[in-house]
C-alpha positions in Angstrom: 57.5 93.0 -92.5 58.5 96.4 -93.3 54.7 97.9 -94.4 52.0 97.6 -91.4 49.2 94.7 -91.8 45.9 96.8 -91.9 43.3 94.3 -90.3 39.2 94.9 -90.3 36.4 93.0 -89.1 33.7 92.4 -91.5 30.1 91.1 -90.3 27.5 89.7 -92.8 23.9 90.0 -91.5 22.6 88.1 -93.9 24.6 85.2 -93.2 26.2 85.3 -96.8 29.7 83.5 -97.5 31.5 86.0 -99.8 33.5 88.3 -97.7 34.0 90.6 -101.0 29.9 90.9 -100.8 28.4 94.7 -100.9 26.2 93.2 -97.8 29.5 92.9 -95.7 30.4 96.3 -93.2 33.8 96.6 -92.4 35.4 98.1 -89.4 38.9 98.9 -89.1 40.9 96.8 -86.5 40.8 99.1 -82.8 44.9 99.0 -82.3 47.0 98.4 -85.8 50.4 97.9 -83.3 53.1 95.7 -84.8 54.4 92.9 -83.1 52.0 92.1 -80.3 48.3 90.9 -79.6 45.7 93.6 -81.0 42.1 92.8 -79.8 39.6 94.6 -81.2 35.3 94.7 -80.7 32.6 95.6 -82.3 29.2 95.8 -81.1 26.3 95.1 -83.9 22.8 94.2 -83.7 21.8 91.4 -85.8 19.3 91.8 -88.1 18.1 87.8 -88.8 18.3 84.4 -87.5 22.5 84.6 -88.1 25.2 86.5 -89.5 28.9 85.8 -91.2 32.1 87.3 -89.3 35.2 87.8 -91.7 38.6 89.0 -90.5 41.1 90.3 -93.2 44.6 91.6 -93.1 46.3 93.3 -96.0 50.0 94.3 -96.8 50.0 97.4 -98.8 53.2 96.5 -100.1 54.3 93.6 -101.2 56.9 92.1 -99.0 58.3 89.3 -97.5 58.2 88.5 -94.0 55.7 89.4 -91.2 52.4 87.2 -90.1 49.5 87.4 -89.0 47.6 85.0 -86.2 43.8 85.4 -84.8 42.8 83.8 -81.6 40.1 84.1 -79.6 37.3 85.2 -81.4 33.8 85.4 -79.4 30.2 86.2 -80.2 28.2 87.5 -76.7 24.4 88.1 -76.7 23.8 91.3 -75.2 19.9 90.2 -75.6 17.2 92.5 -76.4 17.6 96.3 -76.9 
C-alpha cells in the first residue's frame, strides 16, 4: 500500500482479553520493512499464572492494497530470574 503498516506487540499480564485495555504494554514492531518477513521479540517477565499477547497493524492512511500476515509466534521460558 502506499502508507507503511506500523505493527506492535502488546502483552497483557493479567491475562485480560481487550487488546484496547490500559493493562496492555505495547512495543513497537523491531524492523517496520515493507514487503518482507519482519520478526520481532520481546523479552517480559510475567507477573501471574498467564498473560494475553496481541499483535496489531495499523495503516495511517486509509488505502487500498497492502497485507499483513503473522506466522510463527512463540512463547520460551527463560525460567527463574
Amino acid at each position: 500500500s502506499i502508507s507503511a503498516v506500523q505493527m506492535a506487540l502488546g502483552v497483557d499480564f493479567s491475562g485480560g482479553t481487550d487488546w484496547t485495555a490500559p493493562s496492555v504494554q505495547w512495543f513497537a514492531w523491531d524492523n517496520p520493512a515493507e514487503d518482507t518477513w519482519n520478526p520481532t521479540e520481546e523479552t517480559v517477565t510475567a507477573t501471574g499464572e498467564q498473560f494475553t499477547i496481541f499483535i496489531k497493524g495499523f495503516h495511517p492512511q486509509a488505502d487500498q492494497g497492502g497485507k499483513t500476515v503473522i506466522d510463527n509466534v512463540s512463547v520460551t521460558d527463560l525460567g527463574p530470574e
